[in-house]
N, C-alpha and C positions, 0 to 999 in steps of 0.2 A: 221666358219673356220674349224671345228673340221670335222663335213662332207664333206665340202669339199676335206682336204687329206684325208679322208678316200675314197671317189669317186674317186678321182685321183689316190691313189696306185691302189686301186682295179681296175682299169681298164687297167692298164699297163698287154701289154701280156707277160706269162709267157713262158720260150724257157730254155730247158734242152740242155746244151751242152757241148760237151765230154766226154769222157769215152766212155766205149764199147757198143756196143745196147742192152746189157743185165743189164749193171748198168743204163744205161736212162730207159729202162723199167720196172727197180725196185726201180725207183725214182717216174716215173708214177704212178706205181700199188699203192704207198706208199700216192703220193697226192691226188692223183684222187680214191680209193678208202677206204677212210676211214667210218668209221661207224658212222652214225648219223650227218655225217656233211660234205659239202663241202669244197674245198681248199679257196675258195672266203669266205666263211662266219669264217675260219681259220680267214686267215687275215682279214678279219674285225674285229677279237675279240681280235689277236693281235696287230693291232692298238690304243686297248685300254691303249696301255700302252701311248701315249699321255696326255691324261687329269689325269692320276694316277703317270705317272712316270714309272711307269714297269708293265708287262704282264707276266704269268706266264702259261706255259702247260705244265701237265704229260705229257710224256712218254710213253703210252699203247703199247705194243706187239704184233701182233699177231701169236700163235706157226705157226711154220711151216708146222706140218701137215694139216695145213686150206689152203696152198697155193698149188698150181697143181706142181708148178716147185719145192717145200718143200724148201723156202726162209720167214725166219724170216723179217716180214713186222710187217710197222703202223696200227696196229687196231684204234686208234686214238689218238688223242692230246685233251686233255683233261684240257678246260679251268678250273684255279684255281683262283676265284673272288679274288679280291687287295683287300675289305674288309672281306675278311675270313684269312686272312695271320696276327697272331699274330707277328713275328718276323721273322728275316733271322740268320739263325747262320753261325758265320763265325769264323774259326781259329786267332791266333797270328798276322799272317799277312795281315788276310782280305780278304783271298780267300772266297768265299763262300761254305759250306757247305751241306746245303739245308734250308729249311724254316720249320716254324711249321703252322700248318693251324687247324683252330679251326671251325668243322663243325657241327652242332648242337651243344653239350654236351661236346664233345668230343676233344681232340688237337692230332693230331697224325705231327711226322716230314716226311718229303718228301726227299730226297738226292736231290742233285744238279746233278747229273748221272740219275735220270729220269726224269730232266725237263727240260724242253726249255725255257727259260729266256732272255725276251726284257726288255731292257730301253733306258731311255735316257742320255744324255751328264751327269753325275753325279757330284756330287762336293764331294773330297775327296773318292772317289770309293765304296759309297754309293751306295749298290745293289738295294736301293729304286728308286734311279733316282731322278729326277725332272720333275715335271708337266711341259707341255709348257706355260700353260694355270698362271705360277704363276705371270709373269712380267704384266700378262692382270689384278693382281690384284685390284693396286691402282685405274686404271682411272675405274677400274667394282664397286669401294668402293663409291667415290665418283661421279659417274651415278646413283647409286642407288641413296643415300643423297639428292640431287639436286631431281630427281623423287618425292620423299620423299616429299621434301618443296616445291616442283608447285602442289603438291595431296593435301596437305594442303592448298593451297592459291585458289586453282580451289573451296574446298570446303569453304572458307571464301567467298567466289566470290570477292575473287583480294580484300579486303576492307580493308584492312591493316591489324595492329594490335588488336588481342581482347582488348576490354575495362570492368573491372571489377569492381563493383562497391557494398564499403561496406558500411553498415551502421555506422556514426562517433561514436555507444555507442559502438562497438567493442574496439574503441582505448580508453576506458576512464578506468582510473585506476583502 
């Protein structure tokens, strides 16, 4: 199911529309030319936030003196793994802050002003989100269980219950 939407967003064409021809084509330069990655493989990594509940990408810059026309563009969006993400800090009222991210050794915080931030439908506006993947728990707990006891009875060959059999000096006083 999970590739699934991910095959179906990703295949929906994308269409830049309005604004001037000079903001569409700095919206362009901005998707279509990022470093190291394509706009499709972008979103396919922010669909991660699906099975995790949220996705997280810096921010990257690139100065303007790299651009012909000298416009502050996207050097890239820079995936941040959901299990490198110690915490989200958030003020009094639970705006978000930014996060701390713990990469090797090290924890450094990130501001919410350089990153791009997916989730999903949240419960109590929980920046983590919710998996889609949590309500497929129960009937994934018990598939597995049941798997479990036909693995066992394949290797009994279907023969019911073991039979164990002690010697009666074990029971004597």
């Amino acid at each position: 199911i999970l590739s699934a939407m991910d095959l179906m967003v990703r295949s929906t064409p994308v269409r830049i529309e309005g604004g001037t021809e000079e903001a569409r084509d700095l919206i362009e330069d901005c998707l279509y030319n990022m470093e190291g990655s394509t706009f499709e493989a972008f979103i396919s990594d922010a669909l991660s936030f699906l099975p995790y509940g949220f996705s997280l990408f810096e921010i990257v810059a690139r100065p303007p003196s790299k651009h012909p026309k000298g416009w502050v563009t996207l050097k890239k969006l820079a995936p941040r793994a959901q299990w490198t993400i110690e915490k989200f800090s958030t003020n009094d009222k639970g705006d978000v802050l930014g996060v701390y991210q713990t990469a090797t050794t090290r924890s450094s915080f990130i501001p919410i002003d350089k990153l791009l931030h997916f989730r999903t439908a949240s419960k109590q506006a929980d920046p983590a989100g919710a998996s889609v993947l949590r309500s497929a728990y129960q009937s994934w707990y018990f598939m597995r269980r049941i798997q479990e006891i036909e693995a066992i009875a394949v290797e009994r060959e279907l023969n019911g219950l073991p039979l164990v059999r002690v010697p009666s000096e074990y029971f004597d006083p």
